[in-house]
C-alpha positions as CSV (number, residue, x, y, z in Angstrom):
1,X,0.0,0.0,0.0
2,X,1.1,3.3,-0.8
3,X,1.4,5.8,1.8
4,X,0.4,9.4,0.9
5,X,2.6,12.0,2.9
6,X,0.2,14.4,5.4
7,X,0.7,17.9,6.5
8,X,2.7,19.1,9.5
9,X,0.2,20.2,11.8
10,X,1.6,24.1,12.1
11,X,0.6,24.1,8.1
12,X,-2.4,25.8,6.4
13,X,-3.4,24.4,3.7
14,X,-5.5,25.8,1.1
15,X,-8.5,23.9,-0.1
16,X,-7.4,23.4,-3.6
17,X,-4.5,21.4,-1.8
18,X,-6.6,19.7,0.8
19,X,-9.0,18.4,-1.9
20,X,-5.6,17.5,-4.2
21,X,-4.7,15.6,-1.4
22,X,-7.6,13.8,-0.4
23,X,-8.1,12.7,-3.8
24,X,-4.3,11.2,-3.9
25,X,-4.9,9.6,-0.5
26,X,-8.2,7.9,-2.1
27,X,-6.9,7.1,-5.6
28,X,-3.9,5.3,-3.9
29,X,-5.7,3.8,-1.5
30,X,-8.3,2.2,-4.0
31,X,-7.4,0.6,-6.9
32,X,-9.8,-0.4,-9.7
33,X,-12.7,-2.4,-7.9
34,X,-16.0,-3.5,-8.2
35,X,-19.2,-2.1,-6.6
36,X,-23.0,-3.1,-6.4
37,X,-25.8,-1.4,-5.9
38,X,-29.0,0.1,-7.5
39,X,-28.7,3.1,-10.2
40,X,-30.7,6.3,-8.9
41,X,-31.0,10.1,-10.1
42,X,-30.1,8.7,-13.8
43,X,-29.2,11.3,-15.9
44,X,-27.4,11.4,-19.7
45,X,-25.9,14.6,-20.7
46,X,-25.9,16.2,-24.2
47,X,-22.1,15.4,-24.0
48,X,-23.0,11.8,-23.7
49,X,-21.4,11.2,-20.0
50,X,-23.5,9.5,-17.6
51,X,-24.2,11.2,-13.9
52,X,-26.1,8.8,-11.3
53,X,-26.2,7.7,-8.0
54,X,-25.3,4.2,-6.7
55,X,-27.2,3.7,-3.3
56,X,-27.6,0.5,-0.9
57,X,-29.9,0.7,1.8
58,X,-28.0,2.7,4.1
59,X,-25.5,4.5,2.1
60,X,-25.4,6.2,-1.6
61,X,-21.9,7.4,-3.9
62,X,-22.2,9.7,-6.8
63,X,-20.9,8.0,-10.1
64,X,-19.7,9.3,-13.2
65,X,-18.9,7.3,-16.4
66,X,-17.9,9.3,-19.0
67,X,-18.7,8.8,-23.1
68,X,-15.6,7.1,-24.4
69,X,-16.4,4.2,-21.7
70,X,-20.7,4.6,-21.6
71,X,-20.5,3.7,-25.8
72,X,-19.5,0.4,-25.2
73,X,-22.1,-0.5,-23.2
74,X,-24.9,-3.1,-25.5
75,X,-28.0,-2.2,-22.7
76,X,-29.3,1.2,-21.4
77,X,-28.9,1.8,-17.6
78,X,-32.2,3.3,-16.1
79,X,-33.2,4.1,-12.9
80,X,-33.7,1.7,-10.3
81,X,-31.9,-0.8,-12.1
82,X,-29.3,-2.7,-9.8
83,X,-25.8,-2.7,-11.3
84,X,-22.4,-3.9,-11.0
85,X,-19.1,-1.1,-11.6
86,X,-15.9,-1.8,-11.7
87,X,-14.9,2.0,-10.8
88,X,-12.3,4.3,-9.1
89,X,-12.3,6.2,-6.4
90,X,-11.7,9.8,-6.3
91,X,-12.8,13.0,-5.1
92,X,-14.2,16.0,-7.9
93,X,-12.0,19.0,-6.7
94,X,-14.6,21.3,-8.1
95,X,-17.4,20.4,-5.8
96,X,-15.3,18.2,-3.2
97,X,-17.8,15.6,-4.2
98,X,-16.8,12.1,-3.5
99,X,-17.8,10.2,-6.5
100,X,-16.3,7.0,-8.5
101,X,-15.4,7.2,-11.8
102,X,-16.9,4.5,-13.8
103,X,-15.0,2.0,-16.5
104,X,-17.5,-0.4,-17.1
105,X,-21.0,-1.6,-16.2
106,X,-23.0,-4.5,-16.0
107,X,-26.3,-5.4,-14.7
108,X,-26.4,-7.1,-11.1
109,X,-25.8,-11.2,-11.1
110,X,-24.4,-10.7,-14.4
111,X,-21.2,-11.7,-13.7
112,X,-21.6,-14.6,-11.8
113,X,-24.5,-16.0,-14.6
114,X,-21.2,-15.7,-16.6
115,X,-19.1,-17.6,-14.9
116,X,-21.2,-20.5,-13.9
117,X,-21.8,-20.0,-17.7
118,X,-17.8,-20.7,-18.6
119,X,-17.6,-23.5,-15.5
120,X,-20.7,-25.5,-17.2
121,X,-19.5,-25.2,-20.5
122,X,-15.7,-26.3,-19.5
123,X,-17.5,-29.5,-17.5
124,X,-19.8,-30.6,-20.6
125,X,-16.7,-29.8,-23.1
126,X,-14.4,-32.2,-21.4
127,X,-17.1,-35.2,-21.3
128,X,-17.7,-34.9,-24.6
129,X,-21.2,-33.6,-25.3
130,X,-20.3,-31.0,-27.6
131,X,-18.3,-33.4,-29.9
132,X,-19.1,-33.3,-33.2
133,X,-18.9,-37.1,-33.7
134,X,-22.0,-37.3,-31.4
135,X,-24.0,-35.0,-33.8
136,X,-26.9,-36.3,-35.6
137,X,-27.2,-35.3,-39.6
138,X,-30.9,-33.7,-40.1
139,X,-33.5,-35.5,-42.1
140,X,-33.4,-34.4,-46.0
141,X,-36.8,-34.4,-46.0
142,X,-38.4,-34.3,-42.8
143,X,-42.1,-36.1,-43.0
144,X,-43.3,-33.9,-39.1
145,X,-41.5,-31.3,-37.5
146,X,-41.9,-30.9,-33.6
147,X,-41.1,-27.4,-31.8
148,X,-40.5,-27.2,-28.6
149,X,-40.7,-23.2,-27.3
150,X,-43.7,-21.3,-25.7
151,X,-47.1,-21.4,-27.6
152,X,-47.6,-17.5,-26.3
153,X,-43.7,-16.5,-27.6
154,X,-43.1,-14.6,-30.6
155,X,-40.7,-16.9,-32.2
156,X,-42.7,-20.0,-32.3
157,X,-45.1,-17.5,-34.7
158,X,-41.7,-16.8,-36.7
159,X,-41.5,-20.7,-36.9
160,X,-44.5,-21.8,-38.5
161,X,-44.8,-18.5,-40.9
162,X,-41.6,-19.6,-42.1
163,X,-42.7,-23.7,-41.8
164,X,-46.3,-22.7,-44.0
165,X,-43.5,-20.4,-46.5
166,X,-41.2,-23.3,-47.3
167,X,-43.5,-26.2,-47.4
168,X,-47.1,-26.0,-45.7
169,X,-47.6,-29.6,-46.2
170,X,-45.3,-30.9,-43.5
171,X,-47.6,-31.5,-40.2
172,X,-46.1,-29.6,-37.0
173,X,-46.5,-30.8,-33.5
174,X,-45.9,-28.2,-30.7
175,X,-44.5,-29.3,-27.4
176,X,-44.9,-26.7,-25.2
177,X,-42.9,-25.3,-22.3
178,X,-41.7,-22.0,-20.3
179,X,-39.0,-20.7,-21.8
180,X,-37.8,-18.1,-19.3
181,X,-38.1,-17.8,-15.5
182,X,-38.0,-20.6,-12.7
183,X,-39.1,-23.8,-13.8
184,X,-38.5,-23.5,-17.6
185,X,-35.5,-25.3,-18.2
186,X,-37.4,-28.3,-16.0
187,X,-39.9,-27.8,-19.0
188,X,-38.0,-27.8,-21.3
189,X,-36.0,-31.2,-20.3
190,X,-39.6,-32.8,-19.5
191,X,-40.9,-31.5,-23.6
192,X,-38.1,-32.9,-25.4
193,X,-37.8,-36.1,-23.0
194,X,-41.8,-36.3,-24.4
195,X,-40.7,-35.7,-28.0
196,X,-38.2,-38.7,-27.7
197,X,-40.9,-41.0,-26.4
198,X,-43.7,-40.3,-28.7
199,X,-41.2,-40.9,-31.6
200,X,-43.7,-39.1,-33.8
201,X,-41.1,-36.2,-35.4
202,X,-37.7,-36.3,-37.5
203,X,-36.1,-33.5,-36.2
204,X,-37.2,-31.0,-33.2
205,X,-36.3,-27.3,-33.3
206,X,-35.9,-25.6,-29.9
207,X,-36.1,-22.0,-29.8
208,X,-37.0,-18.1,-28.3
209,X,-36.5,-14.9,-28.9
210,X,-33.8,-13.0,-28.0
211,X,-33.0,-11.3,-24.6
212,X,-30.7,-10.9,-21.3
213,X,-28.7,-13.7,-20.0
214,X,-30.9,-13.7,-17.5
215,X,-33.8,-14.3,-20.1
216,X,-32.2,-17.0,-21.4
217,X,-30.3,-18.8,-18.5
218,X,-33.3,-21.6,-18.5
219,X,-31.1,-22.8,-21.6
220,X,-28.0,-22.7,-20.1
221,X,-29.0,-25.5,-17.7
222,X,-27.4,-29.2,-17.4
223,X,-30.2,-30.7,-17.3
224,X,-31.7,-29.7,-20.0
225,X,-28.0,-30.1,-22.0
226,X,-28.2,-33.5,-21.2
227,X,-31.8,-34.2,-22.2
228,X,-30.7,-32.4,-26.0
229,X,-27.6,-35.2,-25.7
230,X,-29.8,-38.4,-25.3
231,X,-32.9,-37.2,-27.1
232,X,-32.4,-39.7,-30.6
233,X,-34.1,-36.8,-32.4
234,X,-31.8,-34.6,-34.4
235,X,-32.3,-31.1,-32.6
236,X,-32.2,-27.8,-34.2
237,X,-31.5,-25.1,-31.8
238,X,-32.5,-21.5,-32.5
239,X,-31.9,-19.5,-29.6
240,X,-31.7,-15.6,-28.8
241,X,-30.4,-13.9,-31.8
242,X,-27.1,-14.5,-33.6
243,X,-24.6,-12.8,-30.9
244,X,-26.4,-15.0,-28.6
245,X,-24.6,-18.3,-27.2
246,X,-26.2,-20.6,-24.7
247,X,-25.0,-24.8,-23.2
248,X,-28.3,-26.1,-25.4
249,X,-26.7,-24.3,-29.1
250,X,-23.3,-25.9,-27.8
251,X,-25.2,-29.4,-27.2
252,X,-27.5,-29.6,-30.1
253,X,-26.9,-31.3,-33.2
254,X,-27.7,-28.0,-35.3
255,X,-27.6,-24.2,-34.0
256,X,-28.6,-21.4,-36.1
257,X,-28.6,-17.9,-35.5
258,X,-32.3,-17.0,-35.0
259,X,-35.9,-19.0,-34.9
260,X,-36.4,-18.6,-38.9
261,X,-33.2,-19.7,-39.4
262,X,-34.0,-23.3,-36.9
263,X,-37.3,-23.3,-39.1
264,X,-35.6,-23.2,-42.9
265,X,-32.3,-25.9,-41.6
266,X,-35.2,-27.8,-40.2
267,X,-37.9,-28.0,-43.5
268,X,-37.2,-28.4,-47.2
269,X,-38.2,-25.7,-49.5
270,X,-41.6,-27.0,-51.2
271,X,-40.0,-24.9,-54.1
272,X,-37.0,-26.8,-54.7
273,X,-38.3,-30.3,-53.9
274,X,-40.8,-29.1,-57.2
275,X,-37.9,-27.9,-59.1
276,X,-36.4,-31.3,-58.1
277,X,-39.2,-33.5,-59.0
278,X,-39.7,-31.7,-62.6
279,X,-35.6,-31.6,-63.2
280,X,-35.9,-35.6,-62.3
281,X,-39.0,-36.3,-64.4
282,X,-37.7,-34.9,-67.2
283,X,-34.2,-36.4,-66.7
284,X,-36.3,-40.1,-66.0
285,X,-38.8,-39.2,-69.9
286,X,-35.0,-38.5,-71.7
287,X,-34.0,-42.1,-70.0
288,X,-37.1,-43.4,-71.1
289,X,-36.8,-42.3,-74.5
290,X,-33.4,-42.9,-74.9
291,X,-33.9,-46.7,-73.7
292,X,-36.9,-46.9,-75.9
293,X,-35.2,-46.1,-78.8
294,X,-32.6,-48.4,-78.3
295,X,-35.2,-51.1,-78.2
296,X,-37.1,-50.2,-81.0
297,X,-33.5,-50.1,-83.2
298,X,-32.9,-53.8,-81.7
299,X,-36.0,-55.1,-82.7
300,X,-35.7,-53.8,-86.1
301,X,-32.4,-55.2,-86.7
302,X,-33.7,-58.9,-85.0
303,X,-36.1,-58.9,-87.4
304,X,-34.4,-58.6,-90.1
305,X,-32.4,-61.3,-89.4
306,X,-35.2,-63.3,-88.9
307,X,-35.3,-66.0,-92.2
308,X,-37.1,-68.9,-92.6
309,X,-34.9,-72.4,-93.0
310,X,-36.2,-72.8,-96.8
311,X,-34.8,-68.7,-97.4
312,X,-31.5,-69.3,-95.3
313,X,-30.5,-72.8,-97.2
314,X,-31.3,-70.8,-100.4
315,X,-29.0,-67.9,-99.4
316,X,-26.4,-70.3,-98.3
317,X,-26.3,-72.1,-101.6
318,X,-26.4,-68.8,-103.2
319,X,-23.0,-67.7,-101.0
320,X,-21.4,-71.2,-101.9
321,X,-21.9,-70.9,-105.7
322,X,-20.6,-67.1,-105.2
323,X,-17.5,-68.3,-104.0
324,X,-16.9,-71.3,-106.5
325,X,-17.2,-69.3,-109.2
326,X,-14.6,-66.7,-107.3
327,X,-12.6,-69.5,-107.3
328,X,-12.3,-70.6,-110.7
329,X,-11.8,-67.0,-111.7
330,X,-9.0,-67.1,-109.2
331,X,-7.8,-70.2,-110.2
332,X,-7.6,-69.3,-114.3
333,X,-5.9,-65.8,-113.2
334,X,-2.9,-67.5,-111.5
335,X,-2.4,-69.9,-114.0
336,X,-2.5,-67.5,-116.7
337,X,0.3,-65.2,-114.8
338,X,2.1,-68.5,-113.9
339,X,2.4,-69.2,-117.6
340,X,2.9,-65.8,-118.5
341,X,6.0,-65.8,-115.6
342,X,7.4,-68.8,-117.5
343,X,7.3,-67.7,-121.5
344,X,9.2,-64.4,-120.0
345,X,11.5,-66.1,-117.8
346,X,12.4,-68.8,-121.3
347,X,13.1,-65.5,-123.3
348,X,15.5,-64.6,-120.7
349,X,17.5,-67.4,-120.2
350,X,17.5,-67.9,-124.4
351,X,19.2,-64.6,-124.9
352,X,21.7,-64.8,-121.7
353,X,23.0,-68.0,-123.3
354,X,26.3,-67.8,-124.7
355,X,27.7,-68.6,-128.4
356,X,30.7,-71.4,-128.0
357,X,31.9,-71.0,-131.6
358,X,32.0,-67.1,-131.5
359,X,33.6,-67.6,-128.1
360,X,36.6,-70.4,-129.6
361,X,37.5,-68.4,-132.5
362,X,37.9,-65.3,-130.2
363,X,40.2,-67.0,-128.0
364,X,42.3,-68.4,-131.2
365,X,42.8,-65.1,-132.1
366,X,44.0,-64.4,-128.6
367,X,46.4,-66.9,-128.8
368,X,48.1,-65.6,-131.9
369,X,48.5,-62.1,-130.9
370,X,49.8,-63.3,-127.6
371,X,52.8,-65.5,-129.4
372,X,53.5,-62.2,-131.4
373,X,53.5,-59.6,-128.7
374,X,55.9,-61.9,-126.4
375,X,59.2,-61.6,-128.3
376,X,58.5,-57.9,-129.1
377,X,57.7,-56.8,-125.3
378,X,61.1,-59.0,-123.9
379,X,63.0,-56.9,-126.3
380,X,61.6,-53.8,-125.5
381,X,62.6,-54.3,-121.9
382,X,66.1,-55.4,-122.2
383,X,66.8,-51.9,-123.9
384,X,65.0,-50.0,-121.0
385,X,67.3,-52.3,-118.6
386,X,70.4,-51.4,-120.6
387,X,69.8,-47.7,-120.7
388,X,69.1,-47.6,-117.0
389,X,72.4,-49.5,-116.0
390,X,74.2,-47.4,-118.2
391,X,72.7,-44.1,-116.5
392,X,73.6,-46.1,-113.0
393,X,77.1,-46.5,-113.9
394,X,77.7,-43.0,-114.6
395,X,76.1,-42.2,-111.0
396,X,78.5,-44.7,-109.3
397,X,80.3,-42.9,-106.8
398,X,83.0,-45.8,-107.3
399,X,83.6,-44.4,-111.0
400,X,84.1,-40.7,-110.1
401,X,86.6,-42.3,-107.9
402,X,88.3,-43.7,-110.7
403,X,88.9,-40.7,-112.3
404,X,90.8,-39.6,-109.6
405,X,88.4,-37.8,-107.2
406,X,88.5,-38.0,-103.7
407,X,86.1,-38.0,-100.9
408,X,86.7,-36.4,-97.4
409,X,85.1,-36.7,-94.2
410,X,85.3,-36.0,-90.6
411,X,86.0,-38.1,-87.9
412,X,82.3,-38.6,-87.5
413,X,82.0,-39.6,-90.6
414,X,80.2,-35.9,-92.6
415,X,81.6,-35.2,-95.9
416,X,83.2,-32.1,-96.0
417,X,81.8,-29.9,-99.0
418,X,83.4,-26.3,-98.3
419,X,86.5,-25.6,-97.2
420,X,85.0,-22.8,-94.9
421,X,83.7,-26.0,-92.2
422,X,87.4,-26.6,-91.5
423,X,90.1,-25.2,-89.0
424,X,93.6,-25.5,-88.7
425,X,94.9,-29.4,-87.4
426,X,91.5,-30.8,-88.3
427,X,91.9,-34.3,-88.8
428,X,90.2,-36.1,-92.2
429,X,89.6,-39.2,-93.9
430,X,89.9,-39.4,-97.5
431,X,88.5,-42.4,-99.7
432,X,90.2,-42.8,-102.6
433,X,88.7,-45.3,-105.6
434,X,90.9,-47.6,-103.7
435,X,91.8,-47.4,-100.1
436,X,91.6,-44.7,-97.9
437,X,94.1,-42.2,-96.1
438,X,94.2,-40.2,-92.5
439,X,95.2,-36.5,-93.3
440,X,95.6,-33.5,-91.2
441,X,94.6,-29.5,-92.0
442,X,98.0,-27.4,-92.6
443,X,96.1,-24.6,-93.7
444,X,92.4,-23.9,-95.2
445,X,92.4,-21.7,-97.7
């Protein structure tokens, strides 16, 4: 706790300073808390702030809550009503009023309804009854529609307006109950617990209108949660309006957002199911025809086919002499081209034969000219050998040598050409035509 420093008691204090200081000491003192009690001398201002009173029976505070916080608010406070604020304390210098300043409101027991709301749903959550595997699918076409709400409550008139709109020729059974106040979720188990029994409706809708959570706690109650679990009637819920939540919407195997809503989820359209039935009747007549058809097509072509023995022998001998005259033609065509491919094949091998006595007096010619051309080629070719060994011998080194001639090489063996490759004591070989000599260089020149 904060402590708030006080004023020696020699010092005067002025009242702007006093009431500063009170209003520390209280704002420090109290946090944020909450606070009950019953709204009186309501008023609204132009500006949109809120001025009131909050009064018990022995004690009263002013209250302020001021426009940016009153707009949030989805009710309108009015006098008399009993509230819940979670305000701060403080002290209006102006006036030295002690007042609270407002941050939010809510009506009396709200709160509490909320939270026994939150600790219901958590139990049912965890045991499973608002699994969806435990949901029931609705009828397509439902053949009697029961309602379980209040005959005097406007939603059950919402209902069947909607019921006699979509298709007027499904009975409705009403089961009636309270829907608000003590007792009513009691009713409410006890109706659909009948419903279940009397097995005389596909689906049931459960609804009301919309209100508090006080109006509609009667369906927040476990009970009647489980009674919607084990009823073996699919169960549309249509509860409050569509902001609205309540245990039975969680629990049921439908929820939609108003009564109308329950009602059209709940019937077919008459509309559609005769758009339906005319789509399918014409769709069955196509069929129909088409199948028809298909038959008539069959028949035609069976009879046809249908001969007497007498007509079908007669067509058969008809086929058989068809095909031996096909036959013979065949047969007189391929022996035509077979002898045709013969003649031609005779001509061929007449003119590739060969003449034998063109072909031996040929060759006797061959002989002669043979015997002739011998003698004359062998001559021919001794000349060209004599004329080529004479133009070797005058390329023989050997004979050059014999004239005199020398050749000189190098130790290593090069032939010297040029006197310019030779130096002073270089030592040469010369061959001579026959023999050789070692010499040495006096003097290149």
């Amino acid at each position: 706790m904060t402590r708030v420093s006080s004023p020696l008691p020699a010092e005067i204090l002025t009242v702007s300073a006093l009431a500063r200081s009170v209003r520390d000491l209280l704002e420090h003192r109290y946090p944020l808390l909450w606070v009950s009690g019953e709204i009186s001398n309501f008023v609204r201002a132009k500006s949109g702030h809120m001025y009131f009173s909050l009064k018990d029976e022995t004690a009263q505070v002013r209250c302020v809550m001021f426009r940016n916080r009153g707009q949030h608010l989805d009710w309108e406070p009015r006098e008399g009503l009993r509230v819940e604020v979670r305000a701060l304390v403080t002290l209006y210098e102006a006036r030295g009023d002690f007042q609270l300043g407002v941050e939010s409101m809510r009506r009396a027991g709200q709160g509490a309804l909320f939270e026994a709301f939150i600790r219901l749903r958590d139990k049912l959550d965890k045991e499973g009854l608002f699994d969806p595997a435990h949901k029931k699918p609705l009828p397509r076409y439902a053949q009697r529609i029961g309602i379980v709400t209040s005959p005097q409550a406007a939603a059950l008139r919402d209902v069947l307006t909607t019921l006699a709109r979509r298709n007027p020729s499904i009975p409705v059974v009403i089961y009636p109950s309270q829907v608000q106040g003590e007792g009513a979720a009691k009713q409410l188990s006890e109706a659909i617990a009948a419903a279940a029994r009397r097995k005389e409706c596909d689906v049931l809708i459960v609804c009301r209108g919309g209100g508090a959570i006080e109006d509609l706690w009667a369906f927040n109650d476990e009970a009647l949660a489980r009674a919607i679990h084990a009823c073996p009637i699919p169960i549309v819920t249509g509860i409050g309006h569509e902001s609205d939540f309540t245990i039975a919407e969680f629990v049921a195997d439908r929820r939609a957002a108003t009564p109308t809503a329950a009602a059209e989820l709940a019937s077919p359209a008459r509309a559609e199911l005769l758009a339906g039935l005319i789509q399918a009747r014409r769709s069955l007549l196509r069929h129909i025809q088409s199948a028809l058809d298909a038959k008539a097509q069959r028949l035609d072509s069976l009879a046809a086919r249908l001969q007497s023995p007498a007509d079908r022998l007669d067509a058969g001998a008809a086929r058989l002499d068809a095909a031996r005259a096909r036959l013979s033609a065949a047969f007189a065509l391929g022996r035509r081209d077979a002898e045709w491919r013969l003649s031609h094949a005779v001509r061929r091998l007449t003119a590739a034969m060969p003449n034998l006595g063109v072909l031996q007096n040929r060759i006797g010619q061959l002989d002669i000219a043979l015997r002739r051309a011998t003698p004359q080629r062998l001559a021919m070719l001794a000349e060209d050998l004599a004329r080529s060994s004479l133009g070797l011998a005058h390329l023989d080194p050997a004979a050059v040598l014999e004239r005199g001639y020398a050749i000189a090489r190098t130790p290593e063996g090069s032939v010297v050409r040029s006197s310019a490759d030779l130096r002073t004591g270089d030592r040469l070989e010369l061959s001579f035509a026959r023999g050789a000599a070692a010499v040495q260089v006096l003097k290149p020149q």
